[in-house]
Each structure stands twice: as structure tokens, then as C-alpha cells.
C-alpha positions as CSV (number, residue, x, y, z in Angstrom):
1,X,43.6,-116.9,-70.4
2,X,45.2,-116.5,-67.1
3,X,48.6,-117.3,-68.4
4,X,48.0,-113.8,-71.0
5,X,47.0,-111.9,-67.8
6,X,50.3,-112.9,-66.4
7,X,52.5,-111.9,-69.6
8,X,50.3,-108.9,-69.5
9,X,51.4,-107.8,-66.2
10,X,54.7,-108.8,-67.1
11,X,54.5,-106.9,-70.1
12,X,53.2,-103.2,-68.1
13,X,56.0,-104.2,-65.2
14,X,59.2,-103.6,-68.0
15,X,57.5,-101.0,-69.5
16,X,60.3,-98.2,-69.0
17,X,57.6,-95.7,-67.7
18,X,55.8,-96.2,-64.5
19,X,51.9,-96.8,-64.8
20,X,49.4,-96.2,-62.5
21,X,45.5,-96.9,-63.3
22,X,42.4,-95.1,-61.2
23,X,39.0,-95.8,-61.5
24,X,36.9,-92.4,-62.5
25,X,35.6,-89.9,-61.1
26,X,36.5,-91.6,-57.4
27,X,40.1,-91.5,-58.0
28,X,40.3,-95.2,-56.3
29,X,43.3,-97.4,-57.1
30,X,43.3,-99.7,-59.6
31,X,46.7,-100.6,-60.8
32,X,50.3,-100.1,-60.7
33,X,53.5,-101.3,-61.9
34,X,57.1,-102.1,-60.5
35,X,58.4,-98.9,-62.5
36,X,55.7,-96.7,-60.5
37,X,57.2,-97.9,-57.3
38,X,60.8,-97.3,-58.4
39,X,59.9,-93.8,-59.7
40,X,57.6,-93.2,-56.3
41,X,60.0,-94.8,-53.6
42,X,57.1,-96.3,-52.7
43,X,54.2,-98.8,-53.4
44,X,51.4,-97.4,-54.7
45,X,48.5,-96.4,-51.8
46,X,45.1,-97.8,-52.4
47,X,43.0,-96.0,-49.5
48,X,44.4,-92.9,-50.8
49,X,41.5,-91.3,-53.6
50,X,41.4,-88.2,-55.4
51,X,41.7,-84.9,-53.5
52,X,44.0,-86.3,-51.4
53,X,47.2,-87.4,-53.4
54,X,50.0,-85.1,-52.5
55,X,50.8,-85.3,-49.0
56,X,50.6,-89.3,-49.1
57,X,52.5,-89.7,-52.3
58,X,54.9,-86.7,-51.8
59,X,53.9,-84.9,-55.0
60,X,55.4,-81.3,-55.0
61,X,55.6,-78.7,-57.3
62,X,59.1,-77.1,-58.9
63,X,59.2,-74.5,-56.1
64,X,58.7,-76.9,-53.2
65,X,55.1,-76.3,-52.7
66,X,52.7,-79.5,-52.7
67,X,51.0,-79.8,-55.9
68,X,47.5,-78.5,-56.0
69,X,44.8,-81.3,-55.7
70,X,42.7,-79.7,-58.5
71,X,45.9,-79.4,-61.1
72,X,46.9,-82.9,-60.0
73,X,47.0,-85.2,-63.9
74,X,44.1,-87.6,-62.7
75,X,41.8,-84.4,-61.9
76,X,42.6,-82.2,-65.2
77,X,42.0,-85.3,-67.8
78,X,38.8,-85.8,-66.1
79,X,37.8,-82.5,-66.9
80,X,39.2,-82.1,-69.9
81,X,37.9,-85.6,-71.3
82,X,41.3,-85.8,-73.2
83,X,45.0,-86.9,-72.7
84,X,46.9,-84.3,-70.8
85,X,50.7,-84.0,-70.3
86,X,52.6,-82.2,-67.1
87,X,55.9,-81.9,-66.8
88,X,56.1,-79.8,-63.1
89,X,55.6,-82.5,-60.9
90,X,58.8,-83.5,-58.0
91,X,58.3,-86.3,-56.1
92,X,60.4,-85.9,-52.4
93,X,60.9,-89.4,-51.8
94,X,60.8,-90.6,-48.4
95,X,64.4,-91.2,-48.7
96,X,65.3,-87.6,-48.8
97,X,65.9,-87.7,-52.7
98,X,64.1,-85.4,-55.5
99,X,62.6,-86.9,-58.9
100,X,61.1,-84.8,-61.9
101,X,58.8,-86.5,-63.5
102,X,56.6,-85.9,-66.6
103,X,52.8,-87.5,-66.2
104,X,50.8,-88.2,-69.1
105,X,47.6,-88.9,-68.1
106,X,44.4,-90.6,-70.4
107,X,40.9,-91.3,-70.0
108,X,39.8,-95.1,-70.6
109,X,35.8,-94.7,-71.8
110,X,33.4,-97.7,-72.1
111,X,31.2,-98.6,-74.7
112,X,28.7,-95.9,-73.7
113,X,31.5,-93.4,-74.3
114,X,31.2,-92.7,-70.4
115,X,35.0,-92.3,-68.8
116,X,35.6,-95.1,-66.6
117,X,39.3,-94.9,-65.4
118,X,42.2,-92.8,-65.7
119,X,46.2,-94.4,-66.9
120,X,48.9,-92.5,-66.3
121,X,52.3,-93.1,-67.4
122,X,55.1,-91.6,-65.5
123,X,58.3,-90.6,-67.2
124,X,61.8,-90.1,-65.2
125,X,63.1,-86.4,-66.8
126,X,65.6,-86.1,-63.7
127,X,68.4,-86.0,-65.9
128,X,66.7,-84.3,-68.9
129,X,65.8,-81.6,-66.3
130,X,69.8,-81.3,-65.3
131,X,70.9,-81.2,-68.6
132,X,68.4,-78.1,-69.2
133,X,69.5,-76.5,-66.3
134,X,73.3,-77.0,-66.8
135,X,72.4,-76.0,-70.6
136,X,70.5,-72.9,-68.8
137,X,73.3,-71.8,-66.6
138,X,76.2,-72.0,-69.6
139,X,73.7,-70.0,-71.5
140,X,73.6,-67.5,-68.8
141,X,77.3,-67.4,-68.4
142,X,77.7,-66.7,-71.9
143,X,75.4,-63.7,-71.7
144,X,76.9,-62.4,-68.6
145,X,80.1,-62.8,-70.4
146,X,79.1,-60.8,-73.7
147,X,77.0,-58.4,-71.1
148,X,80.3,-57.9,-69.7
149,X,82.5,-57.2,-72.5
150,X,80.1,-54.7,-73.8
151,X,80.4,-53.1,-70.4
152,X,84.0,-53.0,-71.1
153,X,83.8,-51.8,-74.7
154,X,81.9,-48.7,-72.7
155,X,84.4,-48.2,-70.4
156,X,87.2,-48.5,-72.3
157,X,85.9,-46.2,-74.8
158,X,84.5,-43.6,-72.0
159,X,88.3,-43.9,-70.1
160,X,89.9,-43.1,-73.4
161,X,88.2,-39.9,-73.8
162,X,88.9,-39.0,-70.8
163,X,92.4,-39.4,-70.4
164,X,92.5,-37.1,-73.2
165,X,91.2,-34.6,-71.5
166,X,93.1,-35.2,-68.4
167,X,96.1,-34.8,-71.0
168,X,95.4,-31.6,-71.4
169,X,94.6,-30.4,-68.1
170,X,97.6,-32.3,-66.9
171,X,100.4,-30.5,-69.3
172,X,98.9,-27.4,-69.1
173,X,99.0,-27.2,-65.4
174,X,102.4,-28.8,-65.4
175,X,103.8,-26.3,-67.8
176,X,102.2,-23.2,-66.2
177,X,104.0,-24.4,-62.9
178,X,107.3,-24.6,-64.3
179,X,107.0,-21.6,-66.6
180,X,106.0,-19.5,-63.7
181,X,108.8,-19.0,-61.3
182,X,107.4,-15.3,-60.4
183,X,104.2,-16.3,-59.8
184,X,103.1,-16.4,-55.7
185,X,103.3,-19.3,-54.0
186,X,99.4,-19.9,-54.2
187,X,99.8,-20.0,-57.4
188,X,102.2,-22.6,-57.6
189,X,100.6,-24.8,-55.0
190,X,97.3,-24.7,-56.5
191,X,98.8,-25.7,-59.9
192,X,100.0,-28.3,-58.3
193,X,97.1,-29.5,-56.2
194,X,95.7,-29.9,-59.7
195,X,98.4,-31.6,-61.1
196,X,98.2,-34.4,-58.2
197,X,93.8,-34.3,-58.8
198,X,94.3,-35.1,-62.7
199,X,97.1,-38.2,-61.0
200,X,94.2,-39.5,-58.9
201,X,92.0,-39.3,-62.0
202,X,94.1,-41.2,-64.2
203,X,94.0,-43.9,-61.9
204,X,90.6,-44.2,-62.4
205,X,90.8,-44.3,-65.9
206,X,93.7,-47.2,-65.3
207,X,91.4,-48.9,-63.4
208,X,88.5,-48.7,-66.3
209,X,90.7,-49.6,-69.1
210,X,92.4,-52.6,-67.1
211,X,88.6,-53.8,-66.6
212,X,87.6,-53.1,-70.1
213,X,90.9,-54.5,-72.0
214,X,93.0,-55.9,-69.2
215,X,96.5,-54.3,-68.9
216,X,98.4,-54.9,-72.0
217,X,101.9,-54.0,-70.8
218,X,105.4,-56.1,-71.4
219,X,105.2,-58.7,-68.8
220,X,108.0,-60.9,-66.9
221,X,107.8,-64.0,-65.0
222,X,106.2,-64.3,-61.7
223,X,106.6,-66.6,-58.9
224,X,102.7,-66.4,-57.5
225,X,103.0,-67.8,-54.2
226,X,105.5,-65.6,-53.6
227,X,103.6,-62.2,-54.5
228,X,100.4,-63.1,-52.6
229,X,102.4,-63.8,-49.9
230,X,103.7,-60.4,-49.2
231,X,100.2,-59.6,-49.7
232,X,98.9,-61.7,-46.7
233,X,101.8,-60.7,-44.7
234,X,100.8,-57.1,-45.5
235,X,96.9,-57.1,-44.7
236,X,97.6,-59.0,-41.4
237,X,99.6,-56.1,-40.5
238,X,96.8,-53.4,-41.2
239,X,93.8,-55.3,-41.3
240,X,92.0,-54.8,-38.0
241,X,92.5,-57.5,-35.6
242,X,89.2,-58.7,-35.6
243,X,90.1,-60.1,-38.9
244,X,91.6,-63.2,-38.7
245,X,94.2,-63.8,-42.2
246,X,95.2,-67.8,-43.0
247,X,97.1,-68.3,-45.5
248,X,98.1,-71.6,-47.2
249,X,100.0,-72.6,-50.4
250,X,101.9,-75.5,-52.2
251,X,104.7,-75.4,-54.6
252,X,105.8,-72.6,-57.0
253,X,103.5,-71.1,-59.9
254,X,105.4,-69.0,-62.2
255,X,103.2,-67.2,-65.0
256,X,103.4,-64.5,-67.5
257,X,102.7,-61.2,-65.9
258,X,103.4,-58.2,-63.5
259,X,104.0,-58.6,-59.7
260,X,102.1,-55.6,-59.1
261,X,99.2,-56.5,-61.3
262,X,98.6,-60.0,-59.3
263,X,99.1,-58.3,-55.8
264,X,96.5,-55.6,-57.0
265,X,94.4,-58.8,-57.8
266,X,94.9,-60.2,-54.5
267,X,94.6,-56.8,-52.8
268,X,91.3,-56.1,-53.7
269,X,89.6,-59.2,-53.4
270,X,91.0,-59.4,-49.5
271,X,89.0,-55.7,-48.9
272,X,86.0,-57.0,-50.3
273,X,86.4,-59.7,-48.3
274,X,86.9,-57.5,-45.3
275,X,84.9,-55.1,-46.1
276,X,81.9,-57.9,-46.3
277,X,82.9,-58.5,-42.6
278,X,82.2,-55.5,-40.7
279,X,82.1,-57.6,-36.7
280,X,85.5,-59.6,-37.7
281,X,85.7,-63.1,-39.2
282,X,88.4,-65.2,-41.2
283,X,90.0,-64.7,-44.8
284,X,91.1,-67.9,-46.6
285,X,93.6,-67.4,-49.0
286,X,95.6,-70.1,-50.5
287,X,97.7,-70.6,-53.7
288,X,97.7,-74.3,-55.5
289,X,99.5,-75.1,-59.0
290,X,97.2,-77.8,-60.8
291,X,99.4,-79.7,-63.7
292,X,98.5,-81.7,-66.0
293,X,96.1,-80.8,-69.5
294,X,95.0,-77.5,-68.5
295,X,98.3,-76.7,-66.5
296,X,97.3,-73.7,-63.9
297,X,97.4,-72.0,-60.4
298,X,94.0,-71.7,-58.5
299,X,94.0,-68.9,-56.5
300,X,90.9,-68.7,-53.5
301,X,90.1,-66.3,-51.2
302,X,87.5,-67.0,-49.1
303,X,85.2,-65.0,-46.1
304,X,83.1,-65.9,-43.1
305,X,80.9,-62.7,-44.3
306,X,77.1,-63.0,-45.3
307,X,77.7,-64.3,-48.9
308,X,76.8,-63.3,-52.2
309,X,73.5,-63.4,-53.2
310,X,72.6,-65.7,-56.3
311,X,70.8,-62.5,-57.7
312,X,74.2,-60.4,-57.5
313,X,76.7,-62.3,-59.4
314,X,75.8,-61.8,-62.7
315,X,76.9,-57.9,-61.4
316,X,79.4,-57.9,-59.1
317,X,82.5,-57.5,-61.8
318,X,80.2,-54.3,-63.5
319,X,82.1,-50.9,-62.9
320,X,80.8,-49.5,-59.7
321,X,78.2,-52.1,-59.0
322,X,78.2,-52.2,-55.0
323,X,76.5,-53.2,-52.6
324,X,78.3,-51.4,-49.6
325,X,75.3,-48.9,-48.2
326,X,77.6,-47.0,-45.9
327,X,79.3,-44.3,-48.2
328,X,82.8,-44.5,-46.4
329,X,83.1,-48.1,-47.7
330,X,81.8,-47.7,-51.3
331,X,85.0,-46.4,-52.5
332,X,85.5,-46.1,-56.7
333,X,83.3,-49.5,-57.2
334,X,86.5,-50.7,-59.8
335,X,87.7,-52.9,-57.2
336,X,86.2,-56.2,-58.6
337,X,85.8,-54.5,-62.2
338,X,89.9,-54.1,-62.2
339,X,90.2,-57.7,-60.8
340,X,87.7,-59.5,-63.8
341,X,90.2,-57.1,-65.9
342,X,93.7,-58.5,-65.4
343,X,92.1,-62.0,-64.8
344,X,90.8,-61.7,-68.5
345,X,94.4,-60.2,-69.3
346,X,96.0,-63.3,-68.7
347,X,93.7,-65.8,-70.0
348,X,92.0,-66.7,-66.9
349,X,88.8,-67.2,-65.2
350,X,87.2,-66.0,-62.2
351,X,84.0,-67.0,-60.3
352,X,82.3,-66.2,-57.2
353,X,81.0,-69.9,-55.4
354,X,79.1,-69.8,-51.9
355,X,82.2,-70.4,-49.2
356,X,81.0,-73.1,-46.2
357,X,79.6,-72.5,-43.9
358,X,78.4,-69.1,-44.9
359,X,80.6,-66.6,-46.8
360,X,81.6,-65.7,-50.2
361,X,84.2,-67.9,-52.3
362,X,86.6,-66.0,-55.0
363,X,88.2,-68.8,-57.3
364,X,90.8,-67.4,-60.0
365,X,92.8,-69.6,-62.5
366,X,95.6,-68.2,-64.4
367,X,97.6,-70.4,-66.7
368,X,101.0,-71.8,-65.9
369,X,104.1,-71.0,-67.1
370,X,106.9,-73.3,-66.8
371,X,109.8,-72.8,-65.2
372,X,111.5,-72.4,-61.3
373,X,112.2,-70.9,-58.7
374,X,115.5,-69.5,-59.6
375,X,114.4,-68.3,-63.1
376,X,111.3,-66.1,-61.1
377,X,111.9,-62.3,-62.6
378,X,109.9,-60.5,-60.6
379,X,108.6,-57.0,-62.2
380,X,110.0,-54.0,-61.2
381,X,107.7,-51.4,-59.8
382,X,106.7,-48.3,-61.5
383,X,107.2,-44.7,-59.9
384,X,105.9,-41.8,-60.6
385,X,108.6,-39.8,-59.2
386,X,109.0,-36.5,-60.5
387,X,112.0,-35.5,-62.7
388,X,113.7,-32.3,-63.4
389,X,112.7,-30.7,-66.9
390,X,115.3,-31.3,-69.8
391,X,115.5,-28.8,-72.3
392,X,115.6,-29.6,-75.6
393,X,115.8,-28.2,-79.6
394,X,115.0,-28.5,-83.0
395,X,112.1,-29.6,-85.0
396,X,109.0,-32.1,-83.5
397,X,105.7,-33.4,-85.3
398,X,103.2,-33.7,-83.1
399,X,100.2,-35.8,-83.9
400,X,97.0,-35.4,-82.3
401,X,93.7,-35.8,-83.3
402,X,92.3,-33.7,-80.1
403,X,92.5,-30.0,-80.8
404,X,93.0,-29.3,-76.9
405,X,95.8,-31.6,-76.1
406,X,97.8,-30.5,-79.6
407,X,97.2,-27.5,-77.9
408,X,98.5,-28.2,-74.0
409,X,101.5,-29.9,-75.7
410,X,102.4,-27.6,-78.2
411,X,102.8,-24.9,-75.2
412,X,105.1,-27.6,-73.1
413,X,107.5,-28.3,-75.8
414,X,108.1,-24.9,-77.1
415,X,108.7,-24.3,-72.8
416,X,111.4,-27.2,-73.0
417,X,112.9,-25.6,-76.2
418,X,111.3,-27.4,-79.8
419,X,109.8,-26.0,-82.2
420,X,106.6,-27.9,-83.2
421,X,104.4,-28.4,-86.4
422,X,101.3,-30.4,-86.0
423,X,99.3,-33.0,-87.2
424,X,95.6,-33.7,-87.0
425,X,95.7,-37.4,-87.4
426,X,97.9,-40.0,-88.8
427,X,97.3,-40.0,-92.2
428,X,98.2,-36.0,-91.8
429,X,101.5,-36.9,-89.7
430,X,102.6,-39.2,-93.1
431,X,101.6,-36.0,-95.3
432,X,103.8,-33.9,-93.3
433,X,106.4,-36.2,-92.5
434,X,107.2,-36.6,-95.9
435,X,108.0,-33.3,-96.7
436,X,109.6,-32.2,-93.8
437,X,111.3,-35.5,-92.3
438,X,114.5,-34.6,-93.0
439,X,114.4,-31.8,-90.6
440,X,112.6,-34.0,-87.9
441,X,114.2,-34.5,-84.0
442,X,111.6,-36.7,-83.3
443,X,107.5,-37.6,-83.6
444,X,105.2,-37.6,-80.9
445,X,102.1,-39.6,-82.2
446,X,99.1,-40.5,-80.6
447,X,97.9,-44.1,-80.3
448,X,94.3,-43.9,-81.4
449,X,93.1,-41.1,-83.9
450,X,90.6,-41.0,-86.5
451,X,91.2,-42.6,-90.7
452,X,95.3,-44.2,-89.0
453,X,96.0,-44.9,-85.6
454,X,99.3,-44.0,-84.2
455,X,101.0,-47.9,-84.5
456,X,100.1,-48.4,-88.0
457,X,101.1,-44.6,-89.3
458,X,104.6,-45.1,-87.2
459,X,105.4,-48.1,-89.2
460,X,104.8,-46.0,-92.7
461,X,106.5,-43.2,-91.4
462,X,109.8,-45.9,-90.3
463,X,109.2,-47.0,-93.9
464,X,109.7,-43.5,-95.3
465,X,112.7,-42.6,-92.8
466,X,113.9,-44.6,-90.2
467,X,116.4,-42.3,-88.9
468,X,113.5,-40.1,-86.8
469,X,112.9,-41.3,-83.2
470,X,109.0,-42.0,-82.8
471,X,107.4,-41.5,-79.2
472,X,103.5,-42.9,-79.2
473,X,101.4,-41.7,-77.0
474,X,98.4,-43.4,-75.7
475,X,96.0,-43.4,-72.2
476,X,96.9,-47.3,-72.4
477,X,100.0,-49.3,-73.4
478,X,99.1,-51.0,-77.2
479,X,98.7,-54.5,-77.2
480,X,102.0,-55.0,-79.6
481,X,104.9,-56.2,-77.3
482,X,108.5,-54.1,-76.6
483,X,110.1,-55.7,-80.7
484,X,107.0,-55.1,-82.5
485,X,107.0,-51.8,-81.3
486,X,110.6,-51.0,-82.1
487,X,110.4,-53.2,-85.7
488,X,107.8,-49.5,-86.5
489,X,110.2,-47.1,-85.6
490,X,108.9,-46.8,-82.2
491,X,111.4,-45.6,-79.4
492,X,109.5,-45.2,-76.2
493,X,105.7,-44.6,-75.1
494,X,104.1,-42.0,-73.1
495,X,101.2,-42.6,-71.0
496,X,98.6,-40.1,-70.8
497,X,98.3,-38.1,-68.9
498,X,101.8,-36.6,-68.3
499,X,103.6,-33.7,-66.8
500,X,105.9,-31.7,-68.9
501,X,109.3,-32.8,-67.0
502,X,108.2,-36.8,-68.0
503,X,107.3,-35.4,-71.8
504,X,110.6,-33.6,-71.9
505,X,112.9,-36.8,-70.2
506,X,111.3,-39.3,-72.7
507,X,111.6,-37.4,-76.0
508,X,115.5,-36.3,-74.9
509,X,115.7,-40.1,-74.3
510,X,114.3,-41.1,-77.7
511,X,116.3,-38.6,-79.4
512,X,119.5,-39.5,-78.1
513,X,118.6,-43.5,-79.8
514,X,117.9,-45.0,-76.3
515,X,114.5,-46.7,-75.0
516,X,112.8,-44.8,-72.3
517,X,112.5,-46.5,-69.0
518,X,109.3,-48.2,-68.4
């Protein structure tokens, strides 16, 4: 008989839960075996009786707090009479480490149906528990991530509109200006002053389309290290000198883009990193190639500031989500948005991590190209200088599905010389430009309109004549690239808004068979 006790005990000790036994309704100790201890950290207590089991034993709730006496297992299956399962209890081991455990807990009744002890069996779910959060959090990435390309649907959408009606303003004004010679000085400064408020705008509207569809425009290779570099050595010029800039790289990272793009990148995460620093304090900015599987460059930029709070980071990439108070500092709240924007762009990622030992911690990956140092071609910067007007003639089909902007650029090309017949959308244009093409010096088309989009109605119109120079126009460059583009007849592309001297250079341009410069 002795020798079954022993294989009994043997038995509960290999058991892969831990078991504890109390006699009821004193909560005195009865039993426990090795797996208890293991789970515990510790041996089990025997002075220790109900009432009084968390402190001794360490027993905590999820949120830190020791677990209530009167929700403790042993308690609630006394009262309930019946098994009872929990799966919120931490043990803080003396050791400093955390387990979650699930407790099952059972009343043992004698022959008098009166309940005599209480077994518990205590599960290990420490891992299960990770699992569920890791499982949690890649959820909640996912959502943030389909939260945040419906955001940039909206904006896209909303910047789109917009530019139309900056189109509008902007050609009109333009071509009032010019027209009006005679007209007093005022006059012509004002027009002006509205000209350079509608340039401001559409900058805006840049910003919004580059968050909600990331910059689509023909892109060369750039050496990284090199860019963010002139972008340190610029903020340690004008940063104030309370801000400390440290700067740190290794080895060239050449990738598909625009120099300008990855220094705006760069840009705006160093003023929120500043700007997050009002008393001084250090930006870390460093630039490391990773090879290998997943060949990329890691690009961090790093504060001493207060941090980002855990609650905020699902929203700091929203459109003008801030949370500067002062309203010198808010700014156009696109600084981030444009940064998650050409991030996405170019296949990346982006994530905000806690910097240590306080601060905020930007960590951007874009993907590699191949390639060195000699064969870097950086991009060329865009201007916006302004040209002279060229005057033009003959025959142009404009397409437009917005009444207003047909309008505004009907009156600037008759100003510059054509003659112009419209379209109200593209399945119009083809209506019209099958009748007429032969007289045709060029189309100007718009990008997106209503039943056929500007891309698709160029290549049917190349299709019915290919000898007709096509200009699209668009607040946005299309996603086709520079060869697609020309395989549909198209010779260069206007970006809304424009002025009336930029209208008239490109079309003279595309009429005379050439591509207009970018």
C-alpha cells in the first residue's frame, strides 16, 4: 500500500500542470506537487490559509494589482460548489519574472456530500498569452493599416477635387494677368498675389495625394547616404543650437526614387523630432544597408524628446493629426502624412518604437537597389520658374470633364492664339476626335473624368491617328511610367494647377514632336 502512495505521488509530481490541494472552508495546506513549485518559484506555504494568499504567494492580477482574496480560485469554487476556471492570474516571482497562469479549481465532497478540500491544477499559458498578444498587435496593425488607406482614399479623392478647382482659379488669374497690360498696377499685383496663394495650395494638395497614393513620378537612382547627408549638414546649420545633430552611416544604398522625395522624408521627420524638443536635446540619424533575403536600407532618426504615447501611434501618420498645442508649431499637420506616403511609394515600411532612454524612435526601410557609387543618378530638381508665354495656332481639343476649368482654359489658349473645341469627357474627346482629327494641333486631356479616363481614351485616340500630339493633364502624375505613356500617344503632362505661360511652353513643345521637360 505504501509502495502505491509513492507511485501516486510520483504519478501527480510529472503531471504537466501544477497541483495544489486545501482543506475546505480553512484554506489550510494540504498538498502540492514539484510542477506547483516550478510554476510558483516557490514551495508551496503551509501557514499561509485563505484570505491571505496573494501577498505570500505573489498572485497578481493582469494590470499589476494583487488579486482580490474573495475572487482568489479556492474562495469562488467554495461558493459556487462547482469547478471553476480563471485565466487572469500573474504570478511575480521572487525572481523578478512574470507567469500567466490558468487555475482550474474543484471541490472534493465526502460521502455526506459535504465539500471537504479544494484541487487546483495550475496551467502555464505564458506563451499562449504571447502568442495572443503578438496575434493582437498584427491584428491591430492590419486595421491601422486598412484605417489608413481609407484615410488616403479620402484624401486623395478630396485633393483631386480640389486641384481642379485650383485649376481654374490658377489659369484664370494667370491669363487675366497677362491679357491685361493696361490694367493698374494693383491690379496686376493682386492677380498675382493670387496666382502665388493657389501655388501654396497646390502644395497642399501635393502633400495629400503623396500621402494618399505616394508620388507616382519617373524615378532615377539614388545614393541614400548621400541625400540624408546634405540633409544633416543642412539642419545643423539652421536648427537652433540647442539641438544637438549626430549623424552616422555605413556604406552606400542606392534605390529607386527622387533625391528630393527622400530628403523631404528626412526633412520632416528631423522637425518633428525638433519640434518634440522645445529646451534642446539630440537627433540620431543614421543610414545602414542590410543585405541579404530582404536586401534594404534602415533609416532611424531618433530624439531625446518626451516620446510618443502608446495611445498616439495608431494616429500620428493621419492627415493633420497633431499634437503640437502651440499654434505657431502646428503647421499643415501633412508632415508625417507625406512621409507614411512616399514610404508606401517605394515599398517600404515605417514605424514609430520608444527611443532609450526617453524619446521617440522613426525606423524606415526602403528596398535596395543594386548598384554603386559611380552609377548613383541623382534626380534633378524641379523649378517652378516662370516662363515667357509662347503664342501658338491652329486647332486644340480640350477635354475636361469640369465645366469651370474647360472654361479657365479655353480663355488661356484662345490668349496664346488656338482655337479650341471641347470635350466633356473622354468618350466625348474620341467622338470628336474622330471627326475632326485631321484638323487637330494637339489634345489636352484630363487624367481622371467620368465613363474614360484621360490614359485609356489617349491610347484609342493614338489608335485612330497617331500623328496628333496628346498632353494629359492631371493634379497627379499617372502611375504608368515615361514609355507606357508615350506607347498612347502621350507627349508630355501638365500638372494641375498651371499658369498660362507653363500651358502655352508645353503644348508648343508637344506640337513641335518633343517631350516636355519634367
Amino acid at each position: 500500500m505504501a509502495g502505491d502512495d509513492t507511485l501516486l505521488v510520483n504519478v501527480v509530481d510529472h503531471l504537466p500542470l501544477g497541483v495544489w490541494i486545501a482543506r475546505a472552508p480553512s484554506g489550510e495546506f494540504v498538498f502540492a506537487n514539484k510542477v506547483f513549485h516550478e510554476i510558483m518559484g516557490m514551495g508551496a506555504i503551509s501557514e499561509v490559509a485563505v484570505g491571505e494568499y496573494a501577498q505570500p504567494y505573489g498572485i497578481y492580477d493582469e494590470q499589476g494589482e494583487l488579486y482580490p482574496e474573495s475572487k482568489m480560485p479556492f474562495v469562488r469554487a467554495l461558493q459556487a460548489g462547482d469547478t471553476i476556471s480563471v485565466d487572469d492570474i500573474v504570478i511575480h516571482r521572487r525572481d523578478g519574472s512574470r507567469v500567466n497562469v490558468r487555475a482550474t479549481a474543484r471541490p472534493i465532497r465526502n460521502d455526506a456530500n459535504e465539500i471537504t478540500h479544494i484541487v487546483i491544477a495550475f496551467a502555464d499559458i505564458t506563451a499562449e498569452r504571447a502568442a495572443e498578444r503578438a496575434s493582437n498587435a498584427l491584428e491591430k496593425r492590419k486595421l491601422d493599416a486598412d484605417r489608413l488607406e481609407a484615410l488616403g482614399t479620402l484624401a486623395s479623392g478630396v485633393a483631386h477635387d480640389f486641384n481642379n478647382i485650383l485649376a481654374s482659379i490658377q489659369v484664370m488669374a494667370s491669363r487675366i494677368r497677362l491679357a491685361g497690360e493696361k490694367e493698374p498696377t494693383q491690379t496686376r499685383d493682386d492677380l498675382r498675389r493670387i496666382e502665388r496663394a493657389v501655388e501654396t495650395a497646390a502644395q497642399l494638395t501635393r502633400s495629400l495625394l503623396t500621402f494618399g497614393r505616394g508620388p507616382a513620378e519617373p524615378s532615377s537612382r539614388v545614393e541614400v547616404t548621400e541625400v540624408v547627408r546634405g540633409v544633416v549638414d543642412m539642419i545643423s546649420r539652421t536648427f537652433d543650437r540647442k539641438i544637438f545633430v549626430g549623424y552616422e552611416s555605413s556604406g552606400f544604398a542606392f534605390i529607386r526614387g527622387d533625391s528630393s522625395q527622400i530628403e523631404q522624408l528626412v526633412l520632416n521627420l528631423a522637425v518633428n523630432a525638433r519640434d518634440a524638443m522645445p529646451t534642446g536635446g539630440t537627433i540620431s540619424i543614421s543610414v545602414h544597408p542590410h543585405l541579404g533575403i530582404d536586401p534594404h536600407v534602415r533609416i532611424e532618426i531618433a530624439d531625446t524628446g518626451p516620446g510618443v504615447p502608446d495611445a498616439l501611434k495608431p494616429h500620428i501618420f493621419e492627415p493633420y493629426f497633431t499634437t503640437k498645442d502651440e499654434p505657431q508649431k502646428r503647421g499643415s499637420g501633412l508632415g508625417l502624412a507625406t512621409v507614411y506616403g512616399i514610404v508606401k511609394a517605394r515599398g517600404g515600411t515605417i514605424e514609430v518604437l520608444d527611443a532609450l532612454p526617453r524619446g521617440a524612435r522613426f525606423v524606415v526601410k526602403l528596398p535596395l537597389e543594386s548598384g554603386s557609387r559611380e552609377g548613383s543618378q541623382p534626380a534633378e530638381d524641379a523649378t517652378n520658374d516662370e516662363v515667357e508665354m509662347i503664342p501658338g495656332s491652329g486647332l486644340v481639343l480640350l477635354a475636361d470633364d469640369e465645366p469651370l476649368v474647360r472654361q479657365a482654359i479655353r480663355h488661356a489658349l484662345t490668349l496664346v492664339g488656338y482655337q479650341v473645341i471641347e470635350a466633356k469627357d473622354g468618350v466625348d474627346a474620341i467622338s470628336v476626335f474622330r471627326k475632326r482629327h485631321a484638323e487637330l494641333k494637339a489634345v489636352l486631356i484630363d487624367a481622371v473624368m467620368p465613363k474614360l479616363g484621360g490614359v485609356e481614351a489617349s491610347r484609342l485616340l493614338h489608335e485612330i491617328s497617331g500623328g496628333v500630339p496628346i498632353v494629359l493633364m492631371s493634379g497627379r502624375i499617372p502611375h504608368e511610367d515615361a514609355s507606357a505613356l508615350a506607347r498612347s500617344g502621350i507627349h508630355a503632362f501638365l500638372t494641375k494647377p498651371f499658369g498660362v505661360p507653363e500651358l502655352s511652353r508645353t503644348l508648343a513643345v508637344a506640337i513641335r514632336g518633343k517631350n516636355a521637360p519634367a
